[in-house]
N, C-alpha and C positions, 0 to 999 in steps of 0.2 A: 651502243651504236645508234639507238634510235634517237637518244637525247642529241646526240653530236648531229646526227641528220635534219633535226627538227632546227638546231642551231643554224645549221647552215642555212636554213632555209632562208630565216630571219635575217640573214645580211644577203639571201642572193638577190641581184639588182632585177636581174632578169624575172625572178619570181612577183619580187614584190611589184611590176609594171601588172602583171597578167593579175595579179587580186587587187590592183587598182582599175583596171579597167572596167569599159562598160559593161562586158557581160560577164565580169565574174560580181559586178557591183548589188545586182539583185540579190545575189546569196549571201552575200557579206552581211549586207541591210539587216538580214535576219538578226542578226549577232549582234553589228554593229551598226545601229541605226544613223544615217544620216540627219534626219529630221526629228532630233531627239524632242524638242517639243512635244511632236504628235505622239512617240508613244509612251512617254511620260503621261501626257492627256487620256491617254486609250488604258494604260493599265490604273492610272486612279480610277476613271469610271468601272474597271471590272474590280475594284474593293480589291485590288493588291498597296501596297505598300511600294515606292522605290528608290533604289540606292543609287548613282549618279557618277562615274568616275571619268574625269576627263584624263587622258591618255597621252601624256605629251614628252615623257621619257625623262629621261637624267639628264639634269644641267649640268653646264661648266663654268660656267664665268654667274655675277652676282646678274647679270642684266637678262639673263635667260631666268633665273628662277624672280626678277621682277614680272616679268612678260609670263608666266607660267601661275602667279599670283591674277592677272589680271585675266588669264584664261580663266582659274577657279572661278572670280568672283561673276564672271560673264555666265557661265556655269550656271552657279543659283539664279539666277534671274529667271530661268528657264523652270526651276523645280517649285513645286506647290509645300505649304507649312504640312508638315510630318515628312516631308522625303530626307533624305540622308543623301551626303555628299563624301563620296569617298575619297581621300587625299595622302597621295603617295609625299612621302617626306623628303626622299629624294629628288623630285620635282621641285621642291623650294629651296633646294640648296642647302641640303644636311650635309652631304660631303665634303661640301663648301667648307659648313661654318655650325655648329648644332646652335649659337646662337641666331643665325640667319634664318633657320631655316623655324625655330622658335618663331621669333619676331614675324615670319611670312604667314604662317598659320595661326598665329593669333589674328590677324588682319581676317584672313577665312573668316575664320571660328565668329568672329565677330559680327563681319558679315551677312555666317549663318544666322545666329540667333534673331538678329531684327527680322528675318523672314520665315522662323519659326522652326527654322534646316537644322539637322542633326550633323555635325561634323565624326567619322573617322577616322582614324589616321593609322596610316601601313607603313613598312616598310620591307621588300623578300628578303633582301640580302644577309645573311647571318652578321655579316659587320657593319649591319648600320643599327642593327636589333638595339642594342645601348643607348645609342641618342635615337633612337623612337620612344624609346619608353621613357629615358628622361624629360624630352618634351612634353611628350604625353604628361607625365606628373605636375609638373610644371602648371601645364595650359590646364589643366582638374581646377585649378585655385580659383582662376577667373571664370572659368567653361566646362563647369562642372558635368554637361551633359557629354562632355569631347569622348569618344568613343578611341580603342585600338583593339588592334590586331594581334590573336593570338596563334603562332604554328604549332600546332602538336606535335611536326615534327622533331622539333628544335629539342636540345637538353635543358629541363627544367622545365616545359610546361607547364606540367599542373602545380608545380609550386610559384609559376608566375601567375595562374589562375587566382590561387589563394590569395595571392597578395595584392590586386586589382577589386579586389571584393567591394562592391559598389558601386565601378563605373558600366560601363557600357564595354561586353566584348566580345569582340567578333571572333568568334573557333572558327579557324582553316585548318586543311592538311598541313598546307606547306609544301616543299619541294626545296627549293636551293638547296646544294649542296652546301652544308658545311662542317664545320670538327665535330665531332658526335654526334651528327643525325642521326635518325631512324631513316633506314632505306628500304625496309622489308615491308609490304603492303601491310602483312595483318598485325606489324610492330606499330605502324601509325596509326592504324583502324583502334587499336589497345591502347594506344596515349589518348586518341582524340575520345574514342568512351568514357577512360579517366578524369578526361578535362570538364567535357561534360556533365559528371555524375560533379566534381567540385563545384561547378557553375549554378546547375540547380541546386547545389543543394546549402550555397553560400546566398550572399547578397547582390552580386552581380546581374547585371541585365545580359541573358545569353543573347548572342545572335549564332546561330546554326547554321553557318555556310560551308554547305556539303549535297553534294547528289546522290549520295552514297544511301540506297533504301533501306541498309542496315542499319547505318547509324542516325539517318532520321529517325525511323522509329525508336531506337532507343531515347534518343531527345524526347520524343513525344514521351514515351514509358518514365522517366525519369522526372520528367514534368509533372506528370499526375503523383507521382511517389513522394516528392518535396512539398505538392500544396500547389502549383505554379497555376495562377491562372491565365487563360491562352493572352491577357494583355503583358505577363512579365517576363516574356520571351519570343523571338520570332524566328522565324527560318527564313535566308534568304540563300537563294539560288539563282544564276545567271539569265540572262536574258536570251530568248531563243533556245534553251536548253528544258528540258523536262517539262514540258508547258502542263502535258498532263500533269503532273505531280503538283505542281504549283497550284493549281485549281481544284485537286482532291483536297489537298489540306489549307485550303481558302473555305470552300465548304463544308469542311468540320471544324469551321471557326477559330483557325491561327489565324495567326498573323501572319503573312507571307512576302518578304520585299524581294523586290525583283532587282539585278545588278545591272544596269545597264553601262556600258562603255563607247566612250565618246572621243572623238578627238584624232590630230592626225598618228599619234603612235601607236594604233589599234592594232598593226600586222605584224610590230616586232614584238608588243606584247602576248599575244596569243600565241605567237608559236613558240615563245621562250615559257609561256607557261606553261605550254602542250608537252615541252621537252621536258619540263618540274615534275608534270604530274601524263606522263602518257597514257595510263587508264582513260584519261576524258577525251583520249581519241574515240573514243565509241560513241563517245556521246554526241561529237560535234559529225563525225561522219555520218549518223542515222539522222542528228536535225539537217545537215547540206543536203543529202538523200531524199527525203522525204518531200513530195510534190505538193502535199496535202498543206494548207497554210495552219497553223498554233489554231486549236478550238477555242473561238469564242462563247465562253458561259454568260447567262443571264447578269443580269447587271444590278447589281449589289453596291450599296452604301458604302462610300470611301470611310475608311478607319481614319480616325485622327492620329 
């Protein structure tokens, strides 16, 4: 019930005016920065790390996922060498066309590299999961740093882990429904430790995208188990979210990228992810809650 409530929310007309508006706009900023410049600028000075996704939804036609290419690369202009640009597949026209939407992310990936940007690449939907990762294989040849997405949710996880050994990738929960998912908290929390424990202890570069303080620390615990030193893996976590936590394990010397989300599809995003995963209602309700602004720590040496 709550997924379906969280759904409707995402298409109510009436809703999304009032989180566009001017006084719900200060709150949002928190999450969803307007001037993503500034705080791309403000968390490299505090020695974080950050991940960059423009938000602009699923295409239809080829001239939307051209237009959607040209949001990305406006995107990186914006981002300093080491940040990461995260890039939904089906914004480029995977549904379209998996050659299309190849061809649009190679342009990215491209791009990236001249300016030193890490590309990568997602997809939720459990039917588009095929052509992400064919692409994904694919764009390895020329963009060997191109980075994807892995859902523990999903069946076969950790033997998709296995078989990625060497690129760049990101562990999510996951959430969309699909044919054999895990639906049960502590069934995902047991896949996503699994994937983990594969990840350190393979060739892959982990990325730890979880708020979850159990399975951070297992990350950390597993890290020191394998050898991992804090530059061969990093944990990133959302932006406006955990701030404290971001900044503990900033100052025991991980690596820690921050996910910022940009762009005009911020509000059907959010609350269809909120519907995926409604545990991170807790979360987003105490950062909206809270009067007090994210603590700023002393100022530390940007990571390359």
């Amino acid at each position: 019930m709550l997924r379906q409530a969280l759904l409707a929310l995402s298409a109510g007309e009436r809703v999304q005016r009032l989180a566009f508006s001017p006084l719900a706009r200060g709150v949002v900023e928190r999450h969803v920065p307007g001037d993503v410049a500034a705080v791309v600028d403000g968390l490299t000075r505090r020695g974080l790390l950050v991940s960059a996704e423009h938000l602009g939804g699923e295409v239809t036609d080829r001239a939307q996922a051209e237009r959607a290419v040209g949001d990305h690369l406006a995107l990186l202009d914006l981002l300093p060498a080491g940040a990461e640009a995260s890039v939904s597949l089906t914004a480029l026209g995977l549904r379209l066309s998996e050659e299309l939407a190849l061809d649009n992310a190679a342009v990215v990936c491209q791009a990236a590299e001249s300016r030193g940007v890490t590309v990568t690449l997602e997809a939720a939907e459990h039917d588009a999961v095929r052509g992400l990762y064919g692409v994904h294989a694919t764009l390895r040849k020329e963009h060997p740093d191109v980075g994807v997405v892995v859902h523990a949710h999903l069946p076969g996880a950790e033997e998709r882990c296995e078989r990625l050994d060497g690129a760049r990738v990101r562990l999510s929960k996951g959430g969309h429904p699909a044919p054999g998912a895990l639906t049960a908290p502590a069934d995902v929390d047991r896949s996503y430790a699994r994937c983990l424990r594969t990840l350190m202890a393979g060739g892959a570069y982990p990325m730890v995208a979880t708020h979850d303080p159990r399975l951070l620390r297992i990350a950390g615990t597993l890290a020191v188990l394998h050898g991992r030193e804090p530059s061969g893996f990093e944990y990133q976590l959302r932006h406006g979210l955990r701030t404290d936590e971001q900044e503990r394990l900033a100052e025991q010397g991980a690596q820690v990228r921050v996910r910022v989300p940009c762009g005009p599809g911020w509000y059907v995003q959010l609350t269809r992810r909120l519907a995926d995963r409604p545990r991170d209602l807790a979360l987003v309700a105490r950062a909206l809650l809270s009067r007090g602004r994210p603590p700023v720590a002393r100022a530390r040496p940007a990571r390359p």
